[in-house]
C-alpha positions in Angstrom: -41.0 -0.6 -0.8 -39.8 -4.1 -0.1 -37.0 -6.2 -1.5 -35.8 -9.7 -0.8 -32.8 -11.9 -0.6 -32.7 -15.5 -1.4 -29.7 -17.4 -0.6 -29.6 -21.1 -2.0 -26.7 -23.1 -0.6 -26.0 -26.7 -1.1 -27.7 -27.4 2.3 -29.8 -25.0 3.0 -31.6 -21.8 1.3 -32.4 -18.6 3.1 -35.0 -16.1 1.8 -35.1 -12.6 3.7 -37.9 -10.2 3.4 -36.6 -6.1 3.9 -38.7 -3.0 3.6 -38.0 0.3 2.8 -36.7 0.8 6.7 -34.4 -2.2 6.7 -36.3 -4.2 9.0 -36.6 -7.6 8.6 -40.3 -8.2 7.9 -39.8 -12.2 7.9 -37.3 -14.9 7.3 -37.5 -18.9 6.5 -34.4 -21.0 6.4 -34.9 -24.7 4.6 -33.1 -27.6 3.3 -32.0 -27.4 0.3 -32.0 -30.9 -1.0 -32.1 -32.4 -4.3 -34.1 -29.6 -5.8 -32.4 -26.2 -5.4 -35.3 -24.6 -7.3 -37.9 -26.0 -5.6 -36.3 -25.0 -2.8 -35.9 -21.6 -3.4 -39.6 -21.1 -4.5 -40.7 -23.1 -1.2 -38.3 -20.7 1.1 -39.5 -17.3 -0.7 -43.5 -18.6 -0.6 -42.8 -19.0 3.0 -41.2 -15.9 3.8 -44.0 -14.0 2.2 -46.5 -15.6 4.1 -44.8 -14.9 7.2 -44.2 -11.3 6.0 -47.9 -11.0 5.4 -47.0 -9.9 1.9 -47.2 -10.8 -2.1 -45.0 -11.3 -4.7 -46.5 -8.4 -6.3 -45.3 -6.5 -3.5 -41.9 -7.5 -3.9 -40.1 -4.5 -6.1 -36.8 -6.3 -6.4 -35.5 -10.2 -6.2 -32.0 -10.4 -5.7 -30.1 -14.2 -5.9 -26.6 -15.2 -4.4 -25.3 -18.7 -3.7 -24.0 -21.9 -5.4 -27.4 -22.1 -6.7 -28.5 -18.7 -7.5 -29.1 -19.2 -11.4 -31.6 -21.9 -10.2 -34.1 -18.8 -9.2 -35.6 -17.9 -11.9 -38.2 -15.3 -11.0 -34.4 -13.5 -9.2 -34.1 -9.8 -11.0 -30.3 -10.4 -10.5 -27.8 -12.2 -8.8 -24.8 -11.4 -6.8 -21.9 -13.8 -5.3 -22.7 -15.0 -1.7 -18.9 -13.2 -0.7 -20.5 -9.5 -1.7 -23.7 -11.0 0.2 -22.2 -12.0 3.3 -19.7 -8.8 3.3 -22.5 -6.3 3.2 -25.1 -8.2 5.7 -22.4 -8.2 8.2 -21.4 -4.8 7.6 -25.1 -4.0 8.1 -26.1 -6.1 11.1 -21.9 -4.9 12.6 -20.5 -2.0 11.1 -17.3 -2.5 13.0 -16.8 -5.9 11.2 -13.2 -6.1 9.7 -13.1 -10.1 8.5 -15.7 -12.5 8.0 -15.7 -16.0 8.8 -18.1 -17.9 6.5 -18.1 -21.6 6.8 -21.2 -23.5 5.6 -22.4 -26.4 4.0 -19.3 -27.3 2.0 -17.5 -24.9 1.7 -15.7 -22.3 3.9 -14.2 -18.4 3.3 -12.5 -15.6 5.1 -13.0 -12.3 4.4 -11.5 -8.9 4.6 -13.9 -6.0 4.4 -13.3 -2.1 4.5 -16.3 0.3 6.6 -18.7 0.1 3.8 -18.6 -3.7 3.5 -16.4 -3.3 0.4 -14.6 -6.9 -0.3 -11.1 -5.6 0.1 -9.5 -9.7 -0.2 -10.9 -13.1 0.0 -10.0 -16.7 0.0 -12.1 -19.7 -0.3 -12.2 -23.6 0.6 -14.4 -25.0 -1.9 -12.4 -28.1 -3.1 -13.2 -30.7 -0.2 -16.2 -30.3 2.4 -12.8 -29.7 5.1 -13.8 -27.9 8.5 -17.8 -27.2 6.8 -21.2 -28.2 7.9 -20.7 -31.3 5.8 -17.9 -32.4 7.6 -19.8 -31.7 11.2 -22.6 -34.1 10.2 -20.2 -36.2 8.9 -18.3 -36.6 12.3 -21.3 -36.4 14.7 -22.7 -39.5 12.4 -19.3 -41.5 13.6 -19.5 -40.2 16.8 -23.4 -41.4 17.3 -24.3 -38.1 18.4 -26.9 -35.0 17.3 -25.0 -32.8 15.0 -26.2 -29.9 17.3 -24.7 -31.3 20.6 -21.6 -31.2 19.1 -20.5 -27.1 20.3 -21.9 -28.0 24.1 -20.1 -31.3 24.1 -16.7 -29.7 23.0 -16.5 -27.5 26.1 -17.2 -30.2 28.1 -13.8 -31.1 26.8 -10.3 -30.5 29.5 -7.8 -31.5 26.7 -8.9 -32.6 22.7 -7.2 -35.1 21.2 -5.4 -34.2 18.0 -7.2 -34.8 14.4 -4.6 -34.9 12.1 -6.6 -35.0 8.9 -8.7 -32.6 7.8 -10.3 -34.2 4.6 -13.2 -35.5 5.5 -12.9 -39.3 4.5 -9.7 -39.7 6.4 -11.0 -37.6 9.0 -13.8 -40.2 10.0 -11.5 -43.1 9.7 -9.2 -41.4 12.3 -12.0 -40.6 14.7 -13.3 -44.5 14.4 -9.8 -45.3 15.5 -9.8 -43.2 18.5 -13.5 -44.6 19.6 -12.0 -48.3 19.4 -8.9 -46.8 21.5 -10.8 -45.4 24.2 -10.8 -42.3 23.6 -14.1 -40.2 25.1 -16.0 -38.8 22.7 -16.0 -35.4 24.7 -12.5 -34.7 23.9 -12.5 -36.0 20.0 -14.9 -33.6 19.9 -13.0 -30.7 21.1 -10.3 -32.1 18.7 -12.3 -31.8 15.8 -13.3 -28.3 16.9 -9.4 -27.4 17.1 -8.7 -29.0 13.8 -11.2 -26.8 12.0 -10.5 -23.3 14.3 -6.3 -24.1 12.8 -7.8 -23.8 9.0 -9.8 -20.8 10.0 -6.4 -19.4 11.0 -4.5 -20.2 8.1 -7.4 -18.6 6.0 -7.1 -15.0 8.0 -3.7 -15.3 7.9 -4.1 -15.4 4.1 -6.5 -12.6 3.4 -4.1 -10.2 6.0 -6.3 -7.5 7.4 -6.8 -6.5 11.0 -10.3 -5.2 13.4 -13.3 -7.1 14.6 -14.0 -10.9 13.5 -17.6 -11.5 12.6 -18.9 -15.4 11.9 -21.7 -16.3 9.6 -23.2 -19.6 8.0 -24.5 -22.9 9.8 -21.1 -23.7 11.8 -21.4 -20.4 13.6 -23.9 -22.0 15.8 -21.4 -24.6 17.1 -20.1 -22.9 20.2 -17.2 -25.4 20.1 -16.0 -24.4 17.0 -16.3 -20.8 17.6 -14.9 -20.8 21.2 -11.8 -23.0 19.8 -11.4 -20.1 17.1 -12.1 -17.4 19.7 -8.8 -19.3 22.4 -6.5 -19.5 19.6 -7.1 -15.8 18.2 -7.2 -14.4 21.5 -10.4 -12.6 20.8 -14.0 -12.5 20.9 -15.9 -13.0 17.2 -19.4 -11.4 16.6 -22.1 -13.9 16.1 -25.4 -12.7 14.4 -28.4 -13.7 15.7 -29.5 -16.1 13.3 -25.9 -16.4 11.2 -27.3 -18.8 8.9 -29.5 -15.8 6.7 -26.4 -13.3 6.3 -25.9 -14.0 3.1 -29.3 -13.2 2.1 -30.3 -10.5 4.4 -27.3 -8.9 2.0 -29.0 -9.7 -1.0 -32.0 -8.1 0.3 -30.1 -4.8 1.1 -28.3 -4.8 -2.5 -32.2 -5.9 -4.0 -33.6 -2.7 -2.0 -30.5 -0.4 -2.8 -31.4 -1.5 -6.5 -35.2 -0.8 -6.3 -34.7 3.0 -4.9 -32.4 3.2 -7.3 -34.8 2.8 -9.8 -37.2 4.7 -8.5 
């Protein structure tokens, strides 16, 4: 039997491809772009062929994300907190709150053992401390949006951001590049800007245990290292964090077909 996940976020969309085992059989991650559902369709096509598999195959089609009532060949849908709760739980079992900060928008997460959402609160008024406002920043900075984490560390002392919105934000950092300020250490500023919201958002959701990190800005080591120094702890990183949110779909989307079987 084999299920999959498709997660279709306002950057990117994730499809995952399970079997019956729970091993991953394929994944693709794509931009989204201006056409969620193309998107979707183009990530899931993709996935099967590197699954060496069919749609006929497929038993059940589970959607999450912004954009999951833009697949239309999805069996269900599900919201991406449930998603990224119960990949995490699968892929950490120890995993006590989630950090999810992606395109534009960013949550934490308490979960219990089963990857039950026991709280939640989400960022999903301004593109604050998300993926958005990375690119964003790297574009005033002149430098590749995935530098960004290895320039941080390079970093003995950040400067301070003092605005988080993302407009604002940029002005600031245009200031500080006509003041002289190396870009090495606005860098590491912006990366303690954003780790201070993730604080304020665990603080929120209460909670204590392991830390676990999914979505795009996971892969910024600056960001998670900042985050890491101020909570005095070390966060699980999946492999690939960007697919969490869909490898949970796909274990809800298998869960469903046994159960109707």
């Amino acid at each position: 039997m084999i299920a999959a996940g498709i997660d279709v976020g306002s950057l990117s969309t994730e499809t995952v491809i399970l079997n019956e085992n729970r091993d991953i059989l394929s994944y693709r991650i794509i931009f989204t772009g201006a056409n969620s559902r193309k998107a979707c369709n183009t990530s899931f096509e993709e996935a099967l062929d590197l699954a060496k598999v069919s749609r006929e195959d497929i038993a059940y089609v589970l959607s999450t994300g912004y954009g999951r009532e833009r697949v239309d060949f999805a069996d269900d849908q599900v919201t991406e907190i449930t998603c990224h709760s119960r990949g995490l739980n699968f892929l950490h079992p120890q995993t006590r709150r989630i950090i999810d900060i992606g395109g534009q928008d960013s949550k934490a997460i308490a979960i219990n053992g089963q990857g039950k959402v026991m709280n939640f609160v989400m960022n999903d008024k301004c593109a604050a401390g998300t993926g958005r406002f990375l690119e964003v920043m790297a574009r005033a900075l002149e430098i590749e949006l995935e530098d960004m984490g290895k320039i941080s560390l390079e970093s003995e002392e950040g400067v301070s951001i003092s605005s988080m919105c993302t407009v604002f934000a940029e002005s600031e950092v245009v200031s500080l590049i006509a003041d002289g300020k190396q870009v090495k250490d606005i860098v590491h500023g912006i990366s303690l800007s954003i780790s201070g919201r993730v604080l304020g958002m665990l603080d929120r959701i209460g909670g204590k245990g392991e830390i676990a990190m999914s979505g795009g800005v996971a892969k910024n080591i600056g960001v998670v290292r900042a985050i890491e120094d101020k909570l005095g702890v070390s966060i699980y990183i999946p492999k690939e964090p960007q697919i969490i949110g869909a490898l949970g779909a796909a274990l809800i989307a298998l869960e469903r077909a046994e159960t109707a079987n």
